[in-house]
Backbone as a printed PyTorch tensor [residue, N CA C, xyz], in Angstrom:
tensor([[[116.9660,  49.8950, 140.3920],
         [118.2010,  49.3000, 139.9980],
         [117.9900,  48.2090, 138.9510]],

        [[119.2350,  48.0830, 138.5330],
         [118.5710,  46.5830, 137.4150],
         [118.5800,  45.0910, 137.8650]],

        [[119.2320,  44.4770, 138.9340],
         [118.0350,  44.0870, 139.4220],
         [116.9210,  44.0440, 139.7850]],

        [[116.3350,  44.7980, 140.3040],
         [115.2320,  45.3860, 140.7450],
         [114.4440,  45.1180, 139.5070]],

        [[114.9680,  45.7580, 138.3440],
         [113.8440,  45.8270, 137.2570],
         [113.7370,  44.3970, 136.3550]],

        [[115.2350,  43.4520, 136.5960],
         [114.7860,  42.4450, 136.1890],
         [113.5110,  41.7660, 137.0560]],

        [[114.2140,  41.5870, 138.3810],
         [112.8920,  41.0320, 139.0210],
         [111.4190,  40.9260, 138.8950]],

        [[111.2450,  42.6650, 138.6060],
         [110.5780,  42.6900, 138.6350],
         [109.5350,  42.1210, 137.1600]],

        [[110.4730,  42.1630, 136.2200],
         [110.0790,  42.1330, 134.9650],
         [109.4180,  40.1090, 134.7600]],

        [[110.9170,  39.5190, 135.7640],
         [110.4280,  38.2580, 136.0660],
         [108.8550,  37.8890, 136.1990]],

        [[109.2850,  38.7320, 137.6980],
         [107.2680,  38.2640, 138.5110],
         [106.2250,  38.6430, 137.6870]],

        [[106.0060,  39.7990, 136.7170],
         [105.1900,  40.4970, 135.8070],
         [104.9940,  39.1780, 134.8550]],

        [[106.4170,  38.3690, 134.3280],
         [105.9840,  37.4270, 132.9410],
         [105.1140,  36.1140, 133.5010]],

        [[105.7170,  35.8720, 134.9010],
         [104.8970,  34.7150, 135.3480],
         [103.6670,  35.0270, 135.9890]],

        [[103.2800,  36.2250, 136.4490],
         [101.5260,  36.5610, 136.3680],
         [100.7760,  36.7680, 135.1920]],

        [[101.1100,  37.4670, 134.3450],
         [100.8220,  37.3100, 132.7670],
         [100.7490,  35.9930, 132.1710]],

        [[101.2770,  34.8000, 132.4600],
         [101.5540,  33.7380, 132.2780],
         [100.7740,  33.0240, 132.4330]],

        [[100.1420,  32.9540, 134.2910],
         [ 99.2370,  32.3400, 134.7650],
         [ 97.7540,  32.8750, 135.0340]],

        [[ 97.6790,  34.1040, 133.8110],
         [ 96.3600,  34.6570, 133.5350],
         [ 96.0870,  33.9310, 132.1900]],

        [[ 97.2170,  34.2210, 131.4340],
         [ 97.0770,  33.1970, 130.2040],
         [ 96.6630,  32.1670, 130.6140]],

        [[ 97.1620,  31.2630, 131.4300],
         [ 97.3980,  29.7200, 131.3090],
         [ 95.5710,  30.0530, 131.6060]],

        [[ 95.0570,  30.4860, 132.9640],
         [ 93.8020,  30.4170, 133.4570],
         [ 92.8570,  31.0160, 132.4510]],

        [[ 92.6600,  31.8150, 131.7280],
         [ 92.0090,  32.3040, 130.5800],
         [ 92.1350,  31.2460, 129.2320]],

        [[ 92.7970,  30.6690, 129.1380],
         [ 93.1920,  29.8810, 128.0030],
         [ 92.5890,  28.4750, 128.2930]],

        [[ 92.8040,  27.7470, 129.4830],
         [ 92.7780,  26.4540, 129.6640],
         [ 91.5990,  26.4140, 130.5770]],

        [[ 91.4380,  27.2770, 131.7780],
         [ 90.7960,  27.6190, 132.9730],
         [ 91.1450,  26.8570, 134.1170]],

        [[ 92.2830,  26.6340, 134.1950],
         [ 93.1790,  25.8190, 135.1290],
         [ 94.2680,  26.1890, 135.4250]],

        [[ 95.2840,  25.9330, 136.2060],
         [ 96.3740,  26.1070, 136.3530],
         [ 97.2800,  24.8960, 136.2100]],

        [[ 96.8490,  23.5550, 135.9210],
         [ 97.1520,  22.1830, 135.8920],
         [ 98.3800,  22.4920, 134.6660]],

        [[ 98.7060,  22.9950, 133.9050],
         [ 99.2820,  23.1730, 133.0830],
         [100.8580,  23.4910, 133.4340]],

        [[101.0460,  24.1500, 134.6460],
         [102.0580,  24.2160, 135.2690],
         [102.6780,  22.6390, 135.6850]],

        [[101.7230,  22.1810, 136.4360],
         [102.2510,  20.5550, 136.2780],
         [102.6530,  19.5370, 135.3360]],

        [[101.6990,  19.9390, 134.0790],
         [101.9800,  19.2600, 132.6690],
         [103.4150,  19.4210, 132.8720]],

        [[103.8240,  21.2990, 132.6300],
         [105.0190,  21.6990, 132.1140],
         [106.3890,  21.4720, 133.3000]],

        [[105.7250,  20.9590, 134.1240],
         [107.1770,  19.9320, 135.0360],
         [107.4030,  18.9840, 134.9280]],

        [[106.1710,  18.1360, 134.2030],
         [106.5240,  16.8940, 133.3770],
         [107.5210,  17.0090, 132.0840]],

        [[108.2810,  17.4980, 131.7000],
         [108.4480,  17.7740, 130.1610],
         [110.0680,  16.9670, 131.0750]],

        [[111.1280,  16.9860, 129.4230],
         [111.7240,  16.6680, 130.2020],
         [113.0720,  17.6210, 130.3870]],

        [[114.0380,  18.0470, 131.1820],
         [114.5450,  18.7340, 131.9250],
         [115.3690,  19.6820, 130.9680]],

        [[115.8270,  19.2020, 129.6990],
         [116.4070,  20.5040, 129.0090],
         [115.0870,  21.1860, 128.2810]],

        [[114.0830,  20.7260, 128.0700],
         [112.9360,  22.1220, 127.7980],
         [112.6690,  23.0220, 129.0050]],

        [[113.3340,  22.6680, 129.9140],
         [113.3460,  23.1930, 130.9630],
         [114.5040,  24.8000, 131.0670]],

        [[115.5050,  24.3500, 129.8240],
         [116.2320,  25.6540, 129.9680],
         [115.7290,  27.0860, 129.2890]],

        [[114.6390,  26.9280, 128.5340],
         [114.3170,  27.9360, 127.8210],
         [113.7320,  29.0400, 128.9070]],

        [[113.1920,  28.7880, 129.9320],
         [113.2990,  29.2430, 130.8470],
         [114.4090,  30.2840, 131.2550]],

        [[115.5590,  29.0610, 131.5690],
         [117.4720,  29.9040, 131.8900],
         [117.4890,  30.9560, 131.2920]],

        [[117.3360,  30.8620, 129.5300],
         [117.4950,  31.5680, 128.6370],
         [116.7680,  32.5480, 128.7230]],

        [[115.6820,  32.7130, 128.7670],
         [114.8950,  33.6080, 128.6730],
         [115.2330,  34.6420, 129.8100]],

        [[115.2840,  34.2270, 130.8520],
         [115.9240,  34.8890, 132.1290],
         [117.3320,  35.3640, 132.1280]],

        [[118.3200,  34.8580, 131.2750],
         [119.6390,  35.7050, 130.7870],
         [119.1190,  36.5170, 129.7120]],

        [[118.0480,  36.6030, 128.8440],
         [118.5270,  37.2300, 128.0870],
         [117.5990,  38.4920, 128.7050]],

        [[116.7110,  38.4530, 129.7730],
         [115.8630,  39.9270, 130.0230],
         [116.8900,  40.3410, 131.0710]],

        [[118.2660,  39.7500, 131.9270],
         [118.8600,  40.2660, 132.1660],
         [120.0870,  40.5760, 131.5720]],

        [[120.0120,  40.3540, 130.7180],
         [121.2470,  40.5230, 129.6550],
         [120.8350,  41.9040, 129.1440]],

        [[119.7340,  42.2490, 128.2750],
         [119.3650,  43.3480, 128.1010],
         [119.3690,  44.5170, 129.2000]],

        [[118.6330,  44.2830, 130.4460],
         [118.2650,  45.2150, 131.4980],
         [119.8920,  45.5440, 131.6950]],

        [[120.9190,  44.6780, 131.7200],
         [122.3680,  45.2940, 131.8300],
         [123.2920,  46.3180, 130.7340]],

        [[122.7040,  45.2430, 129.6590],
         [123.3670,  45.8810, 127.9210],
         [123.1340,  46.7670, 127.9560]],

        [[121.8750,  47.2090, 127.8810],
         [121.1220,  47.9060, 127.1100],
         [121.7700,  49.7980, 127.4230]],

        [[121.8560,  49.5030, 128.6080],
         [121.8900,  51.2790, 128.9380],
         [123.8040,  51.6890, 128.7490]],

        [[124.4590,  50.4490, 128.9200],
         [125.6180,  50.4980, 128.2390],
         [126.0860,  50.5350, 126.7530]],

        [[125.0900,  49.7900, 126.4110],
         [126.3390,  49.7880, 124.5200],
         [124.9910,  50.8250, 123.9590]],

        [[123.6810,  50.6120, 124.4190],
         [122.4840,  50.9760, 123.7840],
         [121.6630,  50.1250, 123.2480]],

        [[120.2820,  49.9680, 123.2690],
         [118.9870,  49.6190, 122.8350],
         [119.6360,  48.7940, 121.5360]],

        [[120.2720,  49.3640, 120.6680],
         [120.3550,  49.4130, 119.2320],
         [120.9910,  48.1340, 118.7680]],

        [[122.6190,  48.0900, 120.1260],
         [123.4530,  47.0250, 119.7940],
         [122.8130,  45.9930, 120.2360]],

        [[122.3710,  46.5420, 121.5650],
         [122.0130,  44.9980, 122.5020],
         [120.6020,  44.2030, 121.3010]],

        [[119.9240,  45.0250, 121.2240],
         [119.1040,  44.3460, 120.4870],
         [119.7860,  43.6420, 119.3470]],

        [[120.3500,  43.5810, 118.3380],
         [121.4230,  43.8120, 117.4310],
         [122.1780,  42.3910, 117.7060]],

        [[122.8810,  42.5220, 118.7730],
         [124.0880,  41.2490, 118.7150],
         [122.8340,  40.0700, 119.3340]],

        [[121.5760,  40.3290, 119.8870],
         [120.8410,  39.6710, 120.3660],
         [119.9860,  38.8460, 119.2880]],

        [[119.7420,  39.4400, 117.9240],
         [119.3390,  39.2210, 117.1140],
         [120.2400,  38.1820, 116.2380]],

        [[121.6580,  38.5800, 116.3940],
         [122.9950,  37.7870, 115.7030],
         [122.8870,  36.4070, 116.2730]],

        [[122.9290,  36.2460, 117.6490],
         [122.8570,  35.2710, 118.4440],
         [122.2870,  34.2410, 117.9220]],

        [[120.6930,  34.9450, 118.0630],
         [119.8130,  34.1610, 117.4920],
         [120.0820,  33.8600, 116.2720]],

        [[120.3850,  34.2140, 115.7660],
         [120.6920,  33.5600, 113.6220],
         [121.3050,  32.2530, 113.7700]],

        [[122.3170,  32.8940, 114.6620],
         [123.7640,  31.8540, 114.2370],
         [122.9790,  30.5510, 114.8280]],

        [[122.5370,  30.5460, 116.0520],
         [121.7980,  29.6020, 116.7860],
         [120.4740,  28.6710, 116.2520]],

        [[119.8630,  29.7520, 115.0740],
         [119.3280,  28.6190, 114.4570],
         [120.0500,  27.6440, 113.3810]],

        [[120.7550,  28.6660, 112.5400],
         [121.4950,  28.1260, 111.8470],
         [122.2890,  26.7520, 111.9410]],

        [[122.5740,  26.5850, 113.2180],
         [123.0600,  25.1850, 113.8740],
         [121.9660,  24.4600, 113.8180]],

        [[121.0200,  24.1900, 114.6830],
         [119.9520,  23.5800, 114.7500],
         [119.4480,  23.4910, 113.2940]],

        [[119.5790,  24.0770, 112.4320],
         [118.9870,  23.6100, 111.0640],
         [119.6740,  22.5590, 110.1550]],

        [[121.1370,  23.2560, 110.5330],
         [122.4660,  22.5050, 110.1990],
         [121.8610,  20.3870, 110.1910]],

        [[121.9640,  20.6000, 111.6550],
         [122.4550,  19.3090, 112.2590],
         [120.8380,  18.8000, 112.1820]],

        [[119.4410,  19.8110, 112.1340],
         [118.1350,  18.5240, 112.2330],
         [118.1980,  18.4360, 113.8870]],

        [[118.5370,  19.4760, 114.5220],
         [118.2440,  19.2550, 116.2490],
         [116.8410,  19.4500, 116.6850]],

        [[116.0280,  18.7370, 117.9370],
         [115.3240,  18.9360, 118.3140],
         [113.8770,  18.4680, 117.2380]],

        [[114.3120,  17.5310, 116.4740],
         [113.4280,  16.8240, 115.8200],
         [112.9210,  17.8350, 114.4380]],

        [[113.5100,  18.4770, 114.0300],
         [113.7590,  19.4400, 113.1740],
         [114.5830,  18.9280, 111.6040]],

        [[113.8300,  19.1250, 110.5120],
         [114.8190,  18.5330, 109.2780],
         [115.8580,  19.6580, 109.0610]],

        [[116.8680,  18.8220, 108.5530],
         [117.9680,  18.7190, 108.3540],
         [117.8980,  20.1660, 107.3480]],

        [[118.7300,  21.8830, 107.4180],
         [118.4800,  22.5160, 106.4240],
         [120.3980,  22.7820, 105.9000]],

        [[120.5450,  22.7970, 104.7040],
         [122.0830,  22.8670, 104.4320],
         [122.4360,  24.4130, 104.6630]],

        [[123.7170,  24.4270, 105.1720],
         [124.0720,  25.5420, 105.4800],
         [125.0940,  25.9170, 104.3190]],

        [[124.5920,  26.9300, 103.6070],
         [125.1110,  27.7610, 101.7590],
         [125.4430,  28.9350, 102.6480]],

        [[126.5110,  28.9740, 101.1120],
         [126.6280,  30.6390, 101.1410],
         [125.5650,  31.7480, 101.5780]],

        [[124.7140,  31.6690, 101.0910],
         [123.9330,  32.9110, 101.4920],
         [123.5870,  33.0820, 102.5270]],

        [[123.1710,  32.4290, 103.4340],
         [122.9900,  32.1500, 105.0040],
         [124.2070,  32.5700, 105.4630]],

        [[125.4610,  31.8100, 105.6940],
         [126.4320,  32.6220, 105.7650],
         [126.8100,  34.3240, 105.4920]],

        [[126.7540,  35.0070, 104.5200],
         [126.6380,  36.1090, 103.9970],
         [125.3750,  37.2010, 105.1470]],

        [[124.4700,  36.6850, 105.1450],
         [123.5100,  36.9110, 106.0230],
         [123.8910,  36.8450, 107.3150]],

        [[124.2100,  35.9290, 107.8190],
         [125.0780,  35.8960, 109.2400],
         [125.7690,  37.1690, 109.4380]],

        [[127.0770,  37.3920, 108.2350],
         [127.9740,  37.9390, 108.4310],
         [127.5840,  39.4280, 108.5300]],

        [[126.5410,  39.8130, 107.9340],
         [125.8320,  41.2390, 107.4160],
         [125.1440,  41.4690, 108.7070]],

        [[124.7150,  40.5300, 109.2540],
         [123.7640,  41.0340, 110.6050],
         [124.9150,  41.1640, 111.5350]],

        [[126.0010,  40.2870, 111.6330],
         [127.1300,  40.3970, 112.6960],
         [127.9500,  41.9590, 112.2710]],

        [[127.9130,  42.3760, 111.3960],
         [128.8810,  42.8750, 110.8530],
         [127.6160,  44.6600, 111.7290]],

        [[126.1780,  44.4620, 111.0630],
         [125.5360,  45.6300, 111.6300],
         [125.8310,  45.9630, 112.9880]],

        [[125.4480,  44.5770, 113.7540],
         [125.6020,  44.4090, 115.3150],
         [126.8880,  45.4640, 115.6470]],

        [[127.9300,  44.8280, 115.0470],
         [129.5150,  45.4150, 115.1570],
         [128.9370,  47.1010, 114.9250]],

        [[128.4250,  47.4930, 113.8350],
         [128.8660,  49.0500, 113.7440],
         [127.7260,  49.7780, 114.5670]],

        [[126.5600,  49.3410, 115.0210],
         [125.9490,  49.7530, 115.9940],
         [126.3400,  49.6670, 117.4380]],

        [[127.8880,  49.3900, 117.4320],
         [128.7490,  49.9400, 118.9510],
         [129.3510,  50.9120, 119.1130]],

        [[129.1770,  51.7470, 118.0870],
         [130.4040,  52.4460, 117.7900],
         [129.2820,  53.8850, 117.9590]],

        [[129.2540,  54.4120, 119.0770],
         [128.8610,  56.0030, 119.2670],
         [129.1620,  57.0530, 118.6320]]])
């Protein structure tokens, strides 16, 4: 089921994770570092976990193509802000026409890759 396969997809990233962390560092102390941080680096996590269940749901409904697609849009528009405004200790990038245009061309693909 798709729960099932998120789950499972969950437990798979955080053993992969903590082979990395132990192959990489040779510790697991790193998990503690990363509870030190402070609580909204903590959502990338959330995110990451909506979006492998966001897919495991999308995906077999609109198709591979869109979900990937409006997932990709997401992401644009989302940096595009953060570049905007200089968030997250990030310089400041102006938001032009062409970026816009670009937005609109990837939103616009997203859109016709729903259409069966």
């Amino acid at each position: 089921g798709v729960l099932e396969a998120f789950a499972f997809a969950t437990m798979l990233t955080a053993l992969i994770g903590a082979v990395i962390l132990l192959v990489g560092r040779r510790s697991l102390a790193g998990y503690a570092e990363a509870a030190g941080q402070p609580v909204w680096l903590w959502t990338a996590a959330a995110m990451s976990a909506l979006i492998v269940l966001g897919i495991t749901l999308a995906a077999p409904r609109i198709g591979t193509t869109a979900t990937i697609g409006i997932i990709v849009a997401g992401n644009l528009v989302t940096a595009t802000v953060i570049d905007h405004y200089g968030l997250f200790g990030y310089d400041k990038v102006a938001f032009a026409w062409p970026r816009l245009v670009g937005i609109l061309l990837l939103a616009a693909g997203a859109a016709l890759t729903l259409k069966r």
